[in-house]
PDB file of N, CA, C, O and CB in Angstrom:
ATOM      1  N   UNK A   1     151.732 177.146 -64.557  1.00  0.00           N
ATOM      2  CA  UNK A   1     150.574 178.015 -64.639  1.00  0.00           C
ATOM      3  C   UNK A   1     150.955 179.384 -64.075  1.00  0.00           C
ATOM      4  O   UNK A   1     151.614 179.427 -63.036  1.00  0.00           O
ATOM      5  CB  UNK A   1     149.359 177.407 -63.875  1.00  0.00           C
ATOM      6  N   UNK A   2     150.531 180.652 -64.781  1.00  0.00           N
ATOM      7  CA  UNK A   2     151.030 182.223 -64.794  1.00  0.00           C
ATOM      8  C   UNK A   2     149.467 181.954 -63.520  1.00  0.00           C
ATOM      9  O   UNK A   2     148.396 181.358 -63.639  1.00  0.00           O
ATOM     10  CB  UNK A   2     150.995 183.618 -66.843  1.00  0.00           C
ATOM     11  N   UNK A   3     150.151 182.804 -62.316  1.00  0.00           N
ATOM     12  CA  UNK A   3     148.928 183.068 -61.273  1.00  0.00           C
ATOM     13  C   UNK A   3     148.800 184.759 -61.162  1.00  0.00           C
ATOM     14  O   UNK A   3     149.868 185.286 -61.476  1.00  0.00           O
ATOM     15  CB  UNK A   3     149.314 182.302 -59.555  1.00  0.00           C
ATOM     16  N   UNK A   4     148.014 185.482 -60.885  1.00  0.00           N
ATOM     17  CA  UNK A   4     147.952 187.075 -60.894  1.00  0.00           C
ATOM     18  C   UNK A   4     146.755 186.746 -59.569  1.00  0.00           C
ATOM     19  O   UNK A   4     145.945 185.859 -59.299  1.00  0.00           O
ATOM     20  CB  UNK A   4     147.335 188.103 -62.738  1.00  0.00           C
ATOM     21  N   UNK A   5     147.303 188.287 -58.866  1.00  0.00           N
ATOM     22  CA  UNK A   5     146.858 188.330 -57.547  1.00  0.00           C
ATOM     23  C   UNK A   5     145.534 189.841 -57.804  1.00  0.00           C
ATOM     24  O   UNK A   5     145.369 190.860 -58.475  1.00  0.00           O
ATOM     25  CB  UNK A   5     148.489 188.622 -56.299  1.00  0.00           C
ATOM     26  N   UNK A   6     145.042 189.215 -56.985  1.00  0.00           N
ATOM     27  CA  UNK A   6     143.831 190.415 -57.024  1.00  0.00           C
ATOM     28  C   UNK A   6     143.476 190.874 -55.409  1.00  0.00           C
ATOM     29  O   UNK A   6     143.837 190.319 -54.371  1.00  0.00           O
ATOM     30  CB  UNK A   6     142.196 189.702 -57.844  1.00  0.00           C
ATOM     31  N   UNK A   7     142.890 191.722 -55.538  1.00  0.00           N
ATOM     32  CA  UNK A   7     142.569 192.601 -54.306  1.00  0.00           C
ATOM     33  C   UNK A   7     141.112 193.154 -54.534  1.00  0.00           C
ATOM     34  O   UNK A   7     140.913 194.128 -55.260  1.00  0.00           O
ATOM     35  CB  UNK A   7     143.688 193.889 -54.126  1.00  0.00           C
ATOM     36  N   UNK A   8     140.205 192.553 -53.943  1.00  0.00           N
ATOM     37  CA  UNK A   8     138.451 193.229 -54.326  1.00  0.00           C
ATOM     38  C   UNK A   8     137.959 193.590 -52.879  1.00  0.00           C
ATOM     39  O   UNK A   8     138.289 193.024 -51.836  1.00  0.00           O
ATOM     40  CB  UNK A   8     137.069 191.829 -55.151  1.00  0.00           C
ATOM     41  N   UNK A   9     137.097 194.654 -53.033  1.00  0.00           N
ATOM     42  CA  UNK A   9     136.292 194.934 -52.112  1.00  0.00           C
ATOM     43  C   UNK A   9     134.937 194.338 -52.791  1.00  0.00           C
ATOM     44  O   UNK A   9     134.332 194.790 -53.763  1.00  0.00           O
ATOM     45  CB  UNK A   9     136.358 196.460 -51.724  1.00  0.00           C
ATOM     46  N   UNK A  10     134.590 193.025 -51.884  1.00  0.00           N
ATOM     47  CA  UNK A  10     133.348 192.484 -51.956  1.00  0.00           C
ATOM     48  C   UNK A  10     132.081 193.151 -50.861  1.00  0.00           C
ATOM     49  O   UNK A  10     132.015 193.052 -49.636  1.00  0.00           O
ATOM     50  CB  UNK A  10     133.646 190.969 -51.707  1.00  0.00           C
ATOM     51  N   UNK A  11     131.352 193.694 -51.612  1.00  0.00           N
ATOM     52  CA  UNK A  11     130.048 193.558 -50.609  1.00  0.00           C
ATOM     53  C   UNK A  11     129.866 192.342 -49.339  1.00  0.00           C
ATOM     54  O   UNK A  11     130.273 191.189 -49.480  1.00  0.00           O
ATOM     55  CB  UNK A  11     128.795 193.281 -51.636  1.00  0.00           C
ATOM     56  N   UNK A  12     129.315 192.748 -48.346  1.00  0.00           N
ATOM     57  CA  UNK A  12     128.817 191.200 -47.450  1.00  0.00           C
ATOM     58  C   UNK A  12     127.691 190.468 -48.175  1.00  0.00           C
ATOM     59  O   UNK A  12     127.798 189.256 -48.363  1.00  0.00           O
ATOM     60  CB  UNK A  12     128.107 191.515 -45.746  1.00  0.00           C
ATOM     61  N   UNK A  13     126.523 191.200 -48.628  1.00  0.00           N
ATOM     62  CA  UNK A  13     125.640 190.717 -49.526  1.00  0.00           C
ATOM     63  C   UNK A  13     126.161 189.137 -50.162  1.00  0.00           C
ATOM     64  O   UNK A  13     125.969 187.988 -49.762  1.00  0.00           O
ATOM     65  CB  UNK A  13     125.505 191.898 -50.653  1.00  0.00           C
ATOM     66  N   UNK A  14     126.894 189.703 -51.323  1.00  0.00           N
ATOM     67  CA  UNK A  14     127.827 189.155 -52.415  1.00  0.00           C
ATOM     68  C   UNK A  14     128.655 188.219 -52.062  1.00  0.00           C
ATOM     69  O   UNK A  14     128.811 187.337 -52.907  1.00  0.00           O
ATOM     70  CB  UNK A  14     128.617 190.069 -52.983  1.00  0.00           C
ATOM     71  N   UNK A  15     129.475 188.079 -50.698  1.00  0.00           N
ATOM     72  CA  UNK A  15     130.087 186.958 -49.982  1.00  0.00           C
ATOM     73  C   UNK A  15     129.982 185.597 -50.426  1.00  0.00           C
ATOM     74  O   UNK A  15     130.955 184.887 -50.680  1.00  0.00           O
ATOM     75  CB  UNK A  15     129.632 186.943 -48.780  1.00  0.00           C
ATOM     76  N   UNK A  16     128.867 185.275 -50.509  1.00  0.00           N
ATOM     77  CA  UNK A  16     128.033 184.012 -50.859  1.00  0.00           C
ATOM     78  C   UNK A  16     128.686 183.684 -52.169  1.00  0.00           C
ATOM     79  O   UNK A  16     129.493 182.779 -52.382  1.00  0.00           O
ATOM     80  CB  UNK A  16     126.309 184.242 -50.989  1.00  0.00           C
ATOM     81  N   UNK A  17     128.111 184.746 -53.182  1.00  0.00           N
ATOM     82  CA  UNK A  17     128.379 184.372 -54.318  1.00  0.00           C
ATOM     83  C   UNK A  17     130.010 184.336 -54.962  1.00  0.00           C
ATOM     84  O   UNK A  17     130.514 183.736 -55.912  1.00  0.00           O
ATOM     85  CB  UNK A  17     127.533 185.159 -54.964  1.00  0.00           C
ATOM     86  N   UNK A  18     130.475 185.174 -54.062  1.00  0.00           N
ATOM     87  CA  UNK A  18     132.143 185.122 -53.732  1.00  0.00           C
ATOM     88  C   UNK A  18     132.694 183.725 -53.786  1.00  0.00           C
ATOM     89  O   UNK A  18     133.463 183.366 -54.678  1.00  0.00           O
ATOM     90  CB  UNK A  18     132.522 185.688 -52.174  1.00  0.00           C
ATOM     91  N   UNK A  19     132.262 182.903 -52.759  1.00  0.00           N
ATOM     92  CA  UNK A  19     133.062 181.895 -52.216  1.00  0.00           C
ATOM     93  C   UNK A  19     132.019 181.276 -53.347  1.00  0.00           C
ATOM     94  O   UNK A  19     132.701 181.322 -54.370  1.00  0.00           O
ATOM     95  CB  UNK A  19     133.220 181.459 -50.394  1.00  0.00           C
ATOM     96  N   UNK A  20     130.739 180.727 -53.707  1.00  0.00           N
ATOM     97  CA  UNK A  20     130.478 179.642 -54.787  1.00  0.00           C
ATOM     98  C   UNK A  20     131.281 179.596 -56.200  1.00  0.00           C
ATOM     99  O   UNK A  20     131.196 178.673 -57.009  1.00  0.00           O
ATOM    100  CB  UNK A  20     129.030 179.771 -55.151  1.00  0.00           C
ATOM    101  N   UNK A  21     132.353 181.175 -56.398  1.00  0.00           N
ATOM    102  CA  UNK A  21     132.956 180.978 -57.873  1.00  0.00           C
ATOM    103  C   UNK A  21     134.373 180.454 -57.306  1.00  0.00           C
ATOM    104  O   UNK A  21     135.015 179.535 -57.815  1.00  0.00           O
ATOM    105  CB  UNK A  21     133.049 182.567 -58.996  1.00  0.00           C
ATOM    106  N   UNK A  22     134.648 180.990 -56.481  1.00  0.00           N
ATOM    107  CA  UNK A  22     136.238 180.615 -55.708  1.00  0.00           C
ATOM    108  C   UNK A  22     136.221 178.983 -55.986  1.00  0.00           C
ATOM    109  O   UNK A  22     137.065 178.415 -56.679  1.00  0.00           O
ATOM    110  CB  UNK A  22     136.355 181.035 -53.603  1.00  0.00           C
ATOM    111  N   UNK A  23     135.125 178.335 -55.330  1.00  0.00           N
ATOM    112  CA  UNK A  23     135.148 176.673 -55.430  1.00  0.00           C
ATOM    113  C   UNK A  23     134.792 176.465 -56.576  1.00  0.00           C
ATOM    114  O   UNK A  23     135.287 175.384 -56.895  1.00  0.00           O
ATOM    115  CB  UNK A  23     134.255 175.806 -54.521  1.00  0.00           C
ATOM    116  N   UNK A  24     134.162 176.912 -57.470  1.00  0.00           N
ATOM    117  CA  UNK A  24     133.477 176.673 -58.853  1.00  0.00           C
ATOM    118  C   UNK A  24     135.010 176.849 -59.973  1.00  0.00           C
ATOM    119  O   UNK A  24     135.009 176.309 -61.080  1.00  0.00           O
ATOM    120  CB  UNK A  24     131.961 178.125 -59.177  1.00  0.00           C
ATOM    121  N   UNK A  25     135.930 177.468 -59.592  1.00  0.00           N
ATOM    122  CA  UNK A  25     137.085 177.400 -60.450  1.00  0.00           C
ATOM    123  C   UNK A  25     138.224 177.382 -59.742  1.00  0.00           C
ATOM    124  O   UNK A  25     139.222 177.944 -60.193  1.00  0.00           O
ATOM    125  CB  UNK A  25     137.162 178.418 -61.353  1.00  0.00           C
ATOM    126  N   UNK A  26     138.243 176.787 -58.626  1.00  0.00           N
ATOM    127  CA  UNK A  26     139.433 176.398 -58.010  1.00  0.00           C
ATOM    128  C   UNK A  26     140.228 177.391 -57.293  1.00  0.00           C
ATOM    129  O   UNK A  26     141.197 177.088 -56.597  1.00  0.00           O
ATOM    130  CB  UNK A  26     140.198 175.851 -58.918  1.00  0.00           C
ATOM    131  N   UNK A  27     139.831 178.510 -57.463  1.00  0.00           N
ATOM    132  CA  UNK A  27     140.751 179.623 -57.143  1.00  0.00           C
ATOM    133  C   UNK A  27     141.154 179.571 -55.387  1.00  0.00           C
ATOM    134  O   UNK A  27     140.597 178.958 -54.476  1.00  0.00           O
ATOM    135  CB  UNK A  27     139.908 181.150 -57.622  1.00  0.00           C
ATOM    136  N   UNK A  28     142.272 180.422 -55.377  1.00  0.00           N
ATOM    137  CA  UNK A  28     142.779 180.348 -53.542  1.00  0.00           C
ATOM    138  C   UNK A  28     142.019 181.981 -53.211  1.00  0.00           C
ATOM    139  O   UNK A  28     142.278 183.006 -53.841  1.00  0.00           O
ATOM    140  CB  UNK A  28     145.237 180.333 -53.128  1.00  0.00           C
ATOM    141  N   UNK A  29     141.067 181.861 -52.087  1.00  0.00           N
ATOM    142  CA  UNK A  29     141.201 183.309 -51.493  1.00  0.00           C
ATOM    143  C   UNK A  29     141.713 183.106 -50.184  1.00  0.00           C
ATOM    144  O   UNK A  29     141.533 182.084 -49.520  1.00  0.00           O
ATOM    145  CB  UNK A  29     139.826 184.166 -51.417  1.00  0.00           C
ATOM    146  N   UNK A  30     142.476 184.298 -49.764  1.00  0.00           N
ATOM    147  CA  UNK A  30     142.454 185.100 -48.519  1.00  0.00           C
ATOM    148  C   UNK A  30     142.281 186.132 -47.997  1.00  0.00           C
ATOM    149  O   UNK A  30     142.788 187.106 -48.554  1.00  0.00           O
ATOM    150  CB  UNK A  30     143.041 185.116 -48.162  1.00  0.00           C
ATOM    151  N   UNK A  31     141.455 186.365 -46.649  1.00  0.00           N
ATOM    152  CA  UNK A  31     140.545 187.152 -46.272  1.00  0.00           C
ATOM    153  C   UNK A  31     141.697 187.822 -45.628  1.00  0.00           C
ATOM    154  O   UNK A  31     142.334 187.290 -44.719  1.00  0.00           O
ATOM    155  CB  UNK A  31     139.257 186.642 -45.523  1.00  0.00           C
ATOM    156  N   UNK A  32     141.976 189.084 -46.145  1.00  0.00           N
ATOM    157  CA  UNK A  32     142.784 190.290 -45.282  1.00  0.00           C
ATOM    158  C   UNK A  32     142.151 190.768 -43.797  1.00  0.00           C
ATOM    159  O   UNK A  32     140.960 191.073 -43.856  1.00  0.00           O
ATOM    160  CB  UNK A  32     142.781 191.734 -46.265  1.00  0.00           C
ATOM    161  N   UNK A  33     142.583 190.840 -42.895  1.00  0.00           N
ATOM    162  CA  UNK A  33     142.635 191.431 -41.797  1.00  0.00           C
ATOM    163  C   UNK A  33     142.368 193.138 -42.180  1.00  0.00           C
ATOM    164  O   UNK A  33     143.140 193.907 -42.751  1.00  0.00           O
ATOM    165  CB  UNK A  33     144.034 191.004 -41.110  1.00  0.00           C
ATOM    166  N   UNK A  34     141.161 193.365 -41.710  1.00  0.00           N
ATOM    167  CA  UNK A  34     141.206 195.244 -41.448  1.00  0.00           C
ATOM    168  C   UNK A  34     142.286 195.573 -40.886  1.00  0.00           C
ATOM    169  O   UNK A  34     142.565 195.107 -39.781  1.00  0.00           O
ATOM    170  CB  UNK A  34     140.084 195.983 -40.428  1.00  0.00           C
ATOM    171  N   UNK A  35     143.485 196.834 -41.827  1.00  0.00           N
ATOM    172  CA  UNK A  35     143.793 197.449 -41.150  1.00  0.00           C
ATOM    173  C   UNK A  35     143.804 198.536 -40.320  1.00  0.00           C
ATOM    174  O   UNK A  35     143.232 199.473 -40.879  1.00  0.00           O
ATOM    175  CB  UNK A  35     144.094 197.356 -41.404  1.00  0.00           C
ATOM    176  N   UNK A  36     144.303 198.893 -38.962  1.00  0.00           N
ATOM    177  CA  UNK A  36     143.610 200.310 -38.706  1.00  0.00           C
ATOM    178  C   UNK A  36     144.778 201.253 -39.381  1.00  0.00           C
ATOM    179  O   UNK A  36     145.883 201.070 -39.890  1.00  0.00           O
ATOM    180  CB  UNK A  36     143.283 200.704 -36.851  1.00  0.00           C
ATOM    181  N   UNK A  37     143.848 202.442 -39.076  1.00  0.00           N
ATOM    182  CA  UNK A  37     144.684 203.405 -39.844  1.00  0.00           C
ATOM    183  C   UNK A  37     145.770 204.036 -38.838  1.00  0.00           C
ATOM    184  O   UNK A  37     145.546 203.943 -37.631  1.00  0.00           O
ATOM    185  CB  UNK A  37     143.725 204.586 -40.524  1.00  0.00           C
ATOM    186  N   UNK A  38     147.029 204.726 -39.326  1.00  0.00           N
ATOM    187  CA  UNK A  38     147.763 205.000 -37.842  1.00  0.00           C
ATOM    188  C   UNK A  38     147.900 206.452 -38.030  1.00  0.00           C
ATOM    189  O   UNK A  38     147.496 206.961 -39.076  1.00  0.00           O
ATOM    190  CB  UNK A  38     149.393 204.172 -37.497  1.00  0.00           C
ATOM    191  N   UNK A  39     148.577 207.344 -36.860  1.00  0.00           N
ATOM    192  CA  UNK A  39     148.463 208.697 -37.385  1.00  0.00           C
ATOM    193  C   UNK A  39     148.646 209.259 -38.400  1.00  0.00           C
ATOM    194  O   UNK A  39     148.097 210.321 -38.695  1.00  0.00           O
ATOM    195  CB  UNK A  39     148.927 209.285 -36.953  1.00  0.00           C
ATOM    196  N   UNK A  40     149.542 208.574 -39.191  1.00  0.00           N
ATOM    197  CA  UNK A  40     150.008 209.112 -40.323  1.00  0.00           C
ATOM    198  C   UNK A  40     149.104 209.143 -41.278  1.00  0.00           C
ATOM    199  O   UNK A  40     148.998 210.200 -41.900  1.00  0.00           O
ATOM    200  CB  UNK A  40     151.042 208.545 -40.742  1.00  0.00           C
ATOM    201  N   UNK A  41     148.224 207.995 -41.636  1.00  0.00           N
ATOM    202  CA  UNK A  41     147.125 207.709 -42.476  1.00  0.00           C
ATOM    203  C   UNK A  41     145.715 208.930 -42.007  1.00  0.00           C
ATOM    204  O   UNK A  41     144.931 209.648 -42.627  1.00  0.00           O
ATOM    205  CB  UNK A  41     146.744 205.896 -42.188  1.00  0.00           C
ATOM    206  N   UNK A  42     145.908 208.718 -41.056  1.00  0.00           N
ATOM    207  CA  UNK A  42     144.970 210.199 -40.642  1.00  0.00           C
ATOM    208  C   UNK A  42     145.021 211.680 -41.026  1.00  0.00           C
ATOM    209  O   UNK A  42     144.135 212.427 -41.442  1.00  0.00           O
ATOM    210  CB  UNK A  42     145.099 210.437 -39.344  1.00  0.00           C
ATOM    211  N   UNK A  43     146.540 211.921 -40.721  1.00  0.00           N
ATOM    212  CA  UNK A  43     147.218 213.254 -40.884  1.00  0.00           C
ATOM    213  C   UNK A  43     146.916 213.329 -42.709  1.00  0.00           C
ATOM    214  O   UNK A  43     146.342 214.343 -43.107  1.00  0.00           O
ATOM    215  CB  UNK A  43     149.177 213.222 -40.254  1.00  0.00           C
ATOM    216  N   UNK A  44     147.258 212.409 -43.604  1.00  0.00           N
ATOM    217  CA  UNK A  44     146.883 212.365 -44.752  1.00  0.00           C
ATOM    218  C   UNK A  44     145.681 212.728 -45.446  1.00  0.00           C
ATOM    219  O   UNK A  44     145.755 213.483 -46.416  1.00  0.00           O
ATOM    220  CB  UNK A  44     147.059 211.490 -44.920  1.00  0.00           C
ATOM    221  N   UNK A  45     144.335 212.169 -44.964  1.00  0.00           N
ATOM    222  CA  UNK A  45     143.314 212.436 -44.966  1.00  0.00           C
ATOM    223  C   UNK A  45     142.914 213.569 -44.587  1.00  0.00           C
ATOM    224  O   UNK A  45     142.139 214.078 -45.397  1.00  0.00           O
ATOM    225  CB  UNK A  45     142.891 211.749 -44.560  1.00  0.00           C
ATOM    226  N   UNK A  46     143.143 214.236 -43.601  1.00  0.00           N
ATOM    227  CA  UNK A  46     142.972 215.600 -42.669  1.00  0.00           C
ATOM    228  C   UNK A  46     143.351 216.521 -44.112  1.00  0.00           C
ATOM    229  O   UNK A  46     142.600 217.225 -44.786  1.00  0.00           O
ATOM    230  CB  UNK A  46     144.317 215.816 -40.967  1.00  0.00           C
ATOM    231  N   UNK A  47     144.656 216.248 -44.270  1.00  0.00           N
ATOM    232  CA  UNK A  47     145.288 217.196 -45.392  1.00  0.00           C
ATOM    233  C   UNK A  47     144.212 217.743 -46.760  1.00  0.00           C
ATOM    234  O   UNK A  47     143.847 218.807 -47.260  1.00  0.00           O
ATOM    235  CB  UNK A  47     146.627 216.232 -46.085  1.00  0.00           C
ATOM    236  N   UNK A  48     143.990 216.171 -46.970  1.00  0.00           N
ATOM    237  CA  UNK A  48     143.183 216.192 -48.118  1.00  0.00           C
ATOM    238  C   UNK A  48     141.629 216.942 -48.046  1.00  0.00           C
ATOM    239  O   UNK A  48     140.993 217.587 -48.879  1.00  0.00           O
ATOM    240  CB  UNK A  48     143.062 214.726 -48.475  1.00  0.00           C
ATOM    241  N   UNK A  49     141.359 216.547 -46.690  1.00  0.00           N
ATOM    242  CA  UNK A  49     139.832 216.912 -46.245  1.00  0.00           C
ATOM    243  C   UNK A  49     139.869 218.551 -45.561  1.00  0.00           C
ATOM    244  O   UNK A  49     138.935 219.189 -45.076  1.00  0.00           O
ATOM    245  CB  UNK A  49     139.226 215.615 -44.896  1.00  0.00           C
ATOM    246  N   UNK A  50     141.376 218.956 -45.738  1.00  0.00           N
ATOM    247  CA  UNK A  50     141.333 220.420 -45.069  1.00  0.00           C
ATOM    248  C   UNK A  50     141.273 220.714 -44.122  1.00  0.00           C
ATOM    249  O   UNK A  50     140.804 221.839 -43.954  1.00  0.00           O
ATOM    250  CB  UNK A  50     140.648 221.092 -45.244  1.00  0.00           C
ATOM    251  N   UNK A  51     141.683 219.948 -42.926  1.00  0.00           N
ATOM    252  CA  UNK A  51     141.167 219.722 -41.502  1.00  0.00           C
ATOM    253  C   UNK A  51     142.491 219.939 -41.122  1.00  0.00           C
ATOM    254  O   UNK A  51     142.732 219.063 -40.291  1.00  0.00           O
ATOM    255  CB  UNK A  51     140.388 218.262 -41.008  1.00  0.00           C
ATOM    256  N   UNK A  52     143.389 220.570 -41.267  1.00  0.00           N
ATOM    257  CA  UNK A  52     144.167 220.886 -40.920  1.00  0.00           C
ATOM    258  C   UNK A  52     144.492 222.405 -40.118  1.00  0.00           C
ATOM    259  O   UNK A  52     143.615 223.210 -40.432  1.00  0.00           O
ATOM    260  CB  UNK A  52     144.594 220.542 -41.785  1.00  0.00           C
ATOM    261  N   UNK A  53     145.363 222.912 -39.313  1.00  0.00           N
ATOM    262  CA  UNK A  53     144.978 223.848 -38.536  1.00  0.00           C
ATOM    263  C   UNK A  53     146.788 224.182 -38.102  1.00  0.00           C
ATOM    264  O   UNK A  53     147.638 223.403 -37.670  1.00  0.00           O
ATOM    265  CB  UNK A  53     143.695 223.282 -37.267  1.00  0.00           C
ATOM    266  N   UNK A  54     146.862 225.419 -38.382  1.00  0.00           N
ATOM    267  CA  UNK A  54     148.573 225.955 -37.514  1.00  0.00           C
ATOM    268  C   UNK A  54     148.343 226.590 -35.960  1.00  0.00           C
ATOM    269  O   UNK A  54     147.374 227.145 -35.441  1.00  0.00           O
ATOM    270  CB  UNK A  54     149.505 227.581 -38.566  1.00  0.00           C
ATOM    271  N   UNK A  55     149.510 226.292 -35.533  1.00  0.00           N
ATOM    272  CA  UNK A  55     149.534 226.914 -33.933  1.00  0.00           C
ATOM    273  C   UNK A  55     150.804 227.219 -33.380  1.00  0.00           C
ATOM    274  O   UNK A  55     151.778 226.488 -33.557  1.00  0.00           O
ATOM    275  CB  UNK A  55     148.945 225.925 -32.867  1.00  0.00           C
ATOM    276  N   UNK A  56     150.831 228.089 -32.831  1.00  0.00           N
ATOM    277  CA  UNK A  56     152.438 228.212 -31.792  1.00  0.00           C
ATOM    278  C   UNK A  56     152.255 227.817 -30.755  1.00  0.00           C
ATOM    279  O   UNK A  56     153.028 228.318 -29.939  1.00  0.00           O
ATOM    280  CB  UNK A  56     153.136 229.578 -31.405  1.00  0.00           C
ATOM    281  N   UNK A  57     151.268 226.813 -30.169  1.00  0.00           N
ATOM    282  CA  UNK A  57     150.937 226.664 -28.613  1.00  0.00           C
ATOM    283  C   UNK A  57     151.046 225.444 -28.857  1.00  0.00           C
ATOM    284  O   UNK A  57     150.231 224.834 -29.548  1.00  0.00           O
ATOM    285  CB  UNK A  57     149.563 227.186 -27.843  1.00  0.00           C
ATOM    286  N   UNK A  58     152.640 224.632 -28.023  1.00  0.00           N
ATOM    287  CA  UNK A  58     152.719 223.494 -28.023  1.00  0.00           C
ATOM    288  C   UNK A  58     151.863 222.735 -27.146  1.00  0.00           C
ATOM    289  O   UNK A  58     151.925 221.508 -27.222  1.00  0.00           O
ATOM    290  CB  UNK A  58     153.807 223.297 -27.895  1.00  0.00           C
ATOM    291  N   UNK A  59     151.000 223.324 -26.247  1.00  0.00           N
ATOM    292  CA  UNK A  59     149.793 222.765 -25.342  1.00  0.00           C
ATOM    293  C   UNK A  59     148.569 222.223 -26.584  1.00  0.00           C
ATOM    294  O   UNK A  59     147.991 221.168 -26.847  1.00  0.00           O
ATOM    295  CB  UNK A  59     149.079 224.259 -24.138  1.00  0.00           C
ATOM    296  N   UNK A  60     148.586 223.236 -26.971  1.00  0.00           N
ATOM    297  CA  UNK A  60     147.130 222.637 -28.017  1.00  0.00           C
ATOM    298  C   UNK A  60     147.256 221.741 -28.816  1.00  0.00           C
ATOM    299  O   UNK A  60     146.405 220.854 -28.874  1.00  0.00           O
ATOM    300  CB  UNK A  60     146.502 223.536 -28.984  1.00  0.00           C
ATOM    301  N   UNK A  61     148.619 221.751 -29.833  1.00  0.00           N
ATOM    302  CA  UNK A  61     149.108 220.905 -30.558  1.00  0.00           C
ATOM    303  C   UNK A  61     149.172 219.597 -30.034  1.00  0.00           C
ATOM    304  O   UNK A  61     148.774 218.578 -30.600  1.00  0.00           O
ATOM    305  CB  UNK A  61     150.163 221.308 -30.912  1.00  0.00           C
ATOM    306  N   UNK A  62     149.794 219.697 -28.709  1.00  0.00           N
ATOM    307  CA  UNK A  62     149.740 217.704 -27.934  1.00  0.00           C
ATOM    308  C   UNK A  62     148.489 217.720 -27.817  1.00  0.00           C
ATOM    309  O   UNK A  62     148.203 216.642 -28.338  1.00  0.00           O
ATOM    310  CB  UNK A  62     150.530 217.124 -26.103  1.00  0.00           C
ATOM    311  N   UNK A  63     147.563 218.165 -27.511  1.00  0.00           N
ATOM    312  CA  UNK A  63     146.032 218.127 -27.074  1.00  0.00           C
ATOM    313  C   UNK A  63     145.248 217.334 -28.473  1.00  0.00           C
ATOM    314  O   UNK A  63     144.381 216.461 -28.492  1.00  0.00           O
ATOM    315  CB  UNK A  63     145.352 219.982 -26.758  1.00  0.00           C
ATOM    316  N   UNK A  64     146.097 218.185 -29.809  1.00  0.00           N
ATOM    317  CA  UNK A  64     145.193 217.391 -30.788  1.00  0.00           C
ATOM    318  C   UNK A  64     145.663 216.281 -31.395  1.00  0.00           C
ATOM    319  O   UNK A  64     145.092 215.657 -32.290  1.00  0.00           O
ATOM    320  CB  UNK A  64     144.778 218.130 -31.820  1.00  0.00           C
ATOM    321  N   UNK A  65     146.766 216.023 -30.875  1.00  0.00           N
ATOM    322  CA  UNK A  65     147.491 214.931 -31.342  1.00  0.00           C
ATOM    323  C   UNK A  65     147.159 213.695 -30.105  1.00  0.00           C
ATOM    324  O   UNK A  65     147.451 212.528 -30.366  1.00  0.00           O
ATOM    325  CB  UNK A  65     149.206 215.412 -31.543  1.00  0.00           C
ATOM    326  N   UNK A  66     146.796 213.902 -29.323  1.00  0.00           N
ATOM    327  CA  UNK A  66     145.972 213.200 -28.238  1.00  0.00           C
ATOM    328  C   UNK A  66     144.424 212.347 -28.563  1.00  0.00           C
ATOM    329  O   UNK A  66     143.900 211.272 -28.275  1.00  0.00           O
ATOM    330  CB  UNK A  66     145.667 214.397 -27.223  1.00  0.00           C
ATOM    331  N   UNK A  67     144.084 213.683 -29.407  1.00  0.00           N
ATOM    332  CA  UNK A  67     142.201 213.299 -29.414  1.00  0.00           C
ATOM    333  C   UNK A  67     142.101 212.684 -30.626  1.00  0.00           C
ATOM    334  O   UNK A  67     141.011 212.271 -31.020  1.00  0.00           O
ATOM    335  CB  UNK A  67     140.916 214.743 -29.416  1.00  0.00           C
TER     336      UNK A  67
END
């Protein structure tokens, strides 16, 4: 049997009805662990969202890499 993997963002609502088709056709789920995001995933977002900012003051720069 050909198996293909999926990845869904289920509502909590919907949960319910999640797990009654999982048993209703046999299927395997597993519940991923939240990951957090790490600086880098941040710095990414920032980029995208424009939140980005230049400086020559290596004081301020650790300051925002701090907060």
């Amino acid at each position: 049997m050909d198996i293909a993997t999926y990845t869904l963002n289920v509502p909590v609502d919907d949960q319910n009805l999640l797990e009654t088709l999982i048993k209703k056709f046999g299927w395997i789920a597993k519940k991923q662990k939240e990951t957090k995001s790490c600086r880098l995933d941040e710095a990414l977002r920032a980029a995208e969202e424009e939140k980005l900012f230049e400086t020559n003051d290596l004081d301020v720069l650790m300051k925002s890499l701090t907060d």
